[in-house]
C-alpha positions, 0 to 999 in steps of 0.5 A: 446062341451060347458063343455069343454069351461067352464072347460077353464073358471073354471082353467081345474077344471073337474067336475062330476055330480051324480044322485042319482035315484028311479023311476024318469023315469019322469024327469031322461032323461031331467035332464041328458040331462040338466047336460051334457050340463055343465059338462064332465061326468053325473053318475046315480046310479039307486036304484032298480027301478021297472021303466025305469029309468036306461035305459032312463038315458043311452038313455041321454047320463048317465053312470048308476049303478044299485042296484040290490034293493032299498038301500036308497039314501045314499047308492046310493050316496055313491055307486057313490062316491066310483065309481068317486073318483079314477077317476080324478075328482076335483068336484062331484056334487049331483043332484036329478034326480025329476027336482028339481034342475035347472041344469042352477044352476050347473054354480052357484056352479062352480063360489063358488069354483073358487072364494073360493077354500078352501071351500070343501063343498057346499050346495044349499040354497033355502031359500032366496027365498022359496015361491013355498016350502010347508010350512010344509016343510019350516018350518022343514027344518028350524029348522031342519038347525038350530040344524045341524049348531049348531052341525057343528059350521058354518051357514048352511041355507039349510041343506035339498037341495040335490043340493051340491058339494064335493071336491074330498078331503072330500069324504074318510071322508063320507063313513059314516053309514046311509044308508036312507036320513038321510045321507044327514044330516049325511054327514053335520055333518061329515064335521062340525066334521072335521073343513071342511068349509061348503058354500052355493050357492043360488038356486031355490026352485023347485016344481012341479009335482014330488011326495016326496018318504020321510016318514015323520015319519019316516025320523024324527025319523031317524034324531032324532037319528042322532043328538042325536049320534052326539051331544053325540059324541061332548060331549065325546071328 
């Protein structure tokens, strides 16, 4: 099979790939089908759809784990976290299951770690290039990368992608507290905490005909709140 070639060309490095989905009947099926051609094992947690979403992702060949209700995605990634850690995995990588992230792209992150081993965390950066982004949303999640990397101490261009690969290493140190997509920050921050080297790795910025599930409102008041934790942590020490 074509991942077991690239295992070979990555030094035996197994890879797993984690979707965490709601309602993305959609897109689920063709962004499995899509990972699978790169990696030995694709896991969906399905978040409590109302939608096809758990049984197309099986029909494409996904192992999924089902929330009995919608949790938030951080709770579905940390649910796929605690299920692939005792599994003998050297990478996780996220991937959203909207067809946002181009699974062509996965090689791109395989490459980063083989040529910097020591660097646990990496994260997509779609703003080398980020003209098919809305500018609302180019412009918060700049300033919003802007106050994550001066918390983190390190440049963190993209802290808004999904698209990110953990070394097995880093994950005891993310079964963190949010539950919402403000983990995806929170994670960041985590690993910033801890002296973990944080990488990017250009990506595609992907728009199309999927519909964003994220409140503004309400996603922003739960950030604001976040780096206010955060930062009163900092200066605690």
């Amino acid at each position: 099979m074509e991942f077991q070639a690239r295992e070979k060309q990555q030094g035996g490095r197994r890879v797993a790939v984690l979707i965490p989905a709601f309602e993305e009947a959609e897109h689920i099926g063709a962004v499995v089908a899509g990972a699978r051609r790169h990696v030995e094992s694709v896991v969906v947690v399905d978040d409590g759809s109302r939608d096809a979403t758990g049984k197309l992702a099986a029909a494409a060949g996904a192992e999924v784990i089902t929330h009995a209700h919608n949790l938030g995605k951080g709770a579905a990634i940390k649910t796929g976290l605690n299920a692939l850690l005792p599994r003998a995995f050297d990478y996780l990588l996220l991937m959203d299951g909207d067809g946002q992230h181009l699974c062509g792209e996965i090689d791109r992150f395989l490459e980063a770690a083989r040529a910097q081993p020591d660097t646990p965390l990496w994260i997509g950066n779609r703003m080398l290039n980020p003209v098919a982004m809305p500018w609302p949303r180019r412009l918060a999640n700049r300033f919003m990368s802007w106050r994550i990397s001066a918390l983190c101490g390190t440049r963190v261009p993209d802290s808004q992608c999904g698209f990110r690969m953990l070394h097995r290493c880093i994950v005891p140190s993310l079964f963190c507290e949010t539950n919402a997509y403000d983990y995806e920050t929170e994670m960041l921050l985590v690993a910033g905490r801890d002296g973990y080297a944080i990488g990017s790795v250009p990506v595609t910025a992907v728009y199309g005909s999927e519909k964003s599930k994220i409140r503004p409102v309400r996603e922003g008041w739960r950030f604001v709140k976040l780096m206010a934790r955060y930062r009163w942590k900092r200066c605690s020490r």
